[in-house]
N, C-alpha and C positions, 0 to 999 in steps of 0.2 A: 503493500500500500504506500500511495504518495505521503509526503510530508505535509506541513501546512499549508492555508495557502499563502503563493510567494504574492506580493501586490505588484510587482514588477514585470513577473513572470508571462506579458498580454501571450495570445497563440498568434495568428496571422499577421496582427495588426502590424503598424511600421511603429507605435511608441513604445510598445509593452519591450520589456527586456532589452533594452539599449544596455550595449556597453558601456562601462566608463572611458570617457574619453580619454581624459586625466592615463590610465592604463595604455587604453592605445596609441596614444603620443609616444608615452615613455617605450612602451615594443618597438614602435617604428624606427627608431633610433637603432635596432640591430638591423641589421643589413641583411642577416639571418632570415629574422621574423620577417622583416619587408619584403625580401625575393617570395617568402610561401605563403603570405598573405595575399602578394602579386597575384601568383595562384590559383588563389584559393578566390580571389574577386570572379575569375573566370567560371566557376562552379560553383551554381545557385545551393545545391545539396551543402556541400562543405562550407561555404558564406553562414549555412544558415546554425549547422551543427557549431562552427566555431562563437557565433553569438548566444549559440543557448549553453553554451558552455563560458563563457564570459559571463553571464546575466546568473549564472548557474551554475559554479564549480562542480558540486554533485554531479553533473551531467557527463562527465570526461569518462567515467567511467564507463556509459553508454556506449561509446564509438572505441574504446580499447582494443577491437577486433575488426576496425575498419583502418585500414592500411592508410587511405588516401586522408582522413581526420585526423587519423593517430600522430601523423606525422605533423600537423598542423598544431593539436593539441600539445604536442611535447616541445615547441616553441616556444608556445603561450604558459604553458603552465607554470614556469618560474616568475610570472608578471602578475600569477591569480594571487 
């Protein structure tokens, strides 16, 4: 069963679960994360799994067995 609800957490919408920007400034700064972010812009799927995982730490574990996330995830993750 899910957790509480998150108030940030929207589904479709474009407001609900925005990342901190604050966070994404400071990622972009790797050259690292900026080339797989590049990316990852390309790929509405992966676009979408890295901001529910931003809005979402809990959620990384979700895509652990998705090769093309994973690798996007284990960028981000030292910024969560």
């Amino acid at each position: 069963g899910g957790g509480g609800a998150n108030p940030f957490g929207g589904g479709g919408g474009g407001g609900g679960g925005m990342p901190d920007m604050q966070k994404v400034q400071e990622m972009m700064k790797n050259p690292e994360v900026a080339k797989v972010m590049a990316r990852a812009q390309r790929n509405p799927r992966v676009m979408a799994a890295m901001q529910e995982c931003m809005s979402n730490p809990s959620a990384m574990s979700k895509y652990a067995n998705d090769p093309e996330i994973k690798e996007l995830i284990d960028v981000i993750k030292p910024y969560m």
